[in-house]
Phi, psi and omega in degrees: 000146188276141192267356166320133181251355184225155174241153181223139202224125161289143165246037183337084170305184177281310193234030143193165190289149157201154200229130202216137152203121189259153169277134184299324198248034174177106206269355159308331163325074181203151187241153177232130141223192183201176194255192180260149161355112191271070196292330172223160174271018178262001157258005173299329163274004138286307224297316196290340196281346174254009170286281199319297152356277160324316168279323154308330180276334172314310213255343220353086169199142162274133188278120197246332166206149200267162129233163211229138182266100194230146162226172197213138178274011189247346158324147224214057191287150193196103198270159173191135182252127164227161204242158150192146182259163207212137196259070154096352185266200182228162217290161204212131170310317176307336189253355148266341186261314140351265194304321180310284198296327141284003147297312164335291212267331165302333167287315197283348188252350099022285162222097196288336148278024193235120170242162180287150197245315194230132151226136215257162185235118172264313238190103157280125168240079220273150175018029184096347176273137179274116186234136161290314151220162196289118190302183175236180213029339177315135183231145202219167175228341140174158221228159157217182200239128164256111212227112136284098163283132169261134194221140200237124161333137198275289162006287199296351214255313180314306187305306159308312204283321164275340177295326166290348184279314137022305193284338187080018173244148205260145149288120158285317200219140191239127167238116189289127205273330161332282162324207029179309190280321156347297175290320188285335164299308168303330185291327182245004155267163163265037184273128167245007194238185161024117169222161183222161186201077195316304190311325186232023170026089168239142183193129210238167143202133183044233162289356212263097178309113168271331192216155126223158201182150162266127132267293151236246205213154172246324174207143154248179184247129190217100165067226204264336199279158146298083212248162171264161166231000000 
């Protein structure tokens, strides 16, 4: 476990980097910075290397690993249902966690230059009944899953992972900022119906993910350079 008092989070923009980092034990806690306009990508290591500063001098403490914020057009949604039958007894997190990790392992063996970044539970369906989440206690005769992976070329992921390594900080965690910002929106309208999020063609109804897809890119991989699209 990490002994950090601050967590840090990269956003890899088309054009430009920003940068966060909050105390675990105190979230009013947080420092920000970003970079200048990135007309080409041959300056991210001044730019990040004077993010990376800023925030060690903020904070004083140094950042040995990131989670790092990205979209990609080589990004990857992929819905799949899996089942299982049940003679009445009752359903158990282990038997949920089952079919999760064989949906997994049917994606990972699929697209095998793809690793998973998010995986969303749209939907429980217990004996034909449609659930959001799992009742508790409940016995069943059978249950499906409805599970959408988001998924990023293992290429991109490599490509960060060494770029940060430069830095001497490992990525903890690769996150899709389309999602995750998607999600901090939907949490702060004053909506209850429908929501579409046209740029990054996201569309929610009430919690429930209906669609997703990147339009457009934050980086790809061309030969060893990191290029926008």
């Amino acid at each position: 476990m990490s002994n950090k008092n601050f967590q840090t989070y990269f956003d890899c923009g088309y054009s430009k980097i920003r940068a966060g980092t909050f105390d675990c034990n105190d979230d009013k806690k947080a420092f920000f910075s970003e970079s200048k306009f990135l007309s080409h990508h041959l300056d991210l290591n001044v730019e990040i290397q004077k993010i990376i500063t800023s925030l060690e001098k903020n904070t004083n403490e140094y950042i040995n690993e990131v989670n790092l914020m990205i979209d990609s057009p080589f990004m990857k949604s992929v819905g799949i249902s899996v089942s299982k039958n049940f003679d009445g007894s009752e359903l158990k997190q282990e038997d949920i966690q089952f079919l999760i990790q064989e949906a997994k392992q049917q994606i990972l063996k699929y697209y095998k230059d793809k690793n998973i970044v998010h995986i969303i539970i749209d939907n429980y369906k217990i004996d034909n009944i449609e659930y959001t989440v799992i009742p508790n206690e409940i016995k069943c005769n059978s249950i499906s899953i409805d599970i959408l992976f988001i998924c990023l070329p293992k290429a991109i992921i490599e490509y960060f992972k060494s770029f940060f390594l430069k830095f001497n900080i490992s990525v903890n965690q690769i996150i899709c900022s389309s999602y995750a910002k998607s999600i901090n929106y939907k949490d702060n309208l004053p909506l209850d119906e429908n929501i579409s999020f046209i740029d990054i063609q996201v569309s929610f109804s009430s919690d429930v993910l209906l669609f997703f897809k990147i339009v457009s890119a934050t980086f790809c991989i061309e030969g060893n350079e990191a290029l926008s699209k």
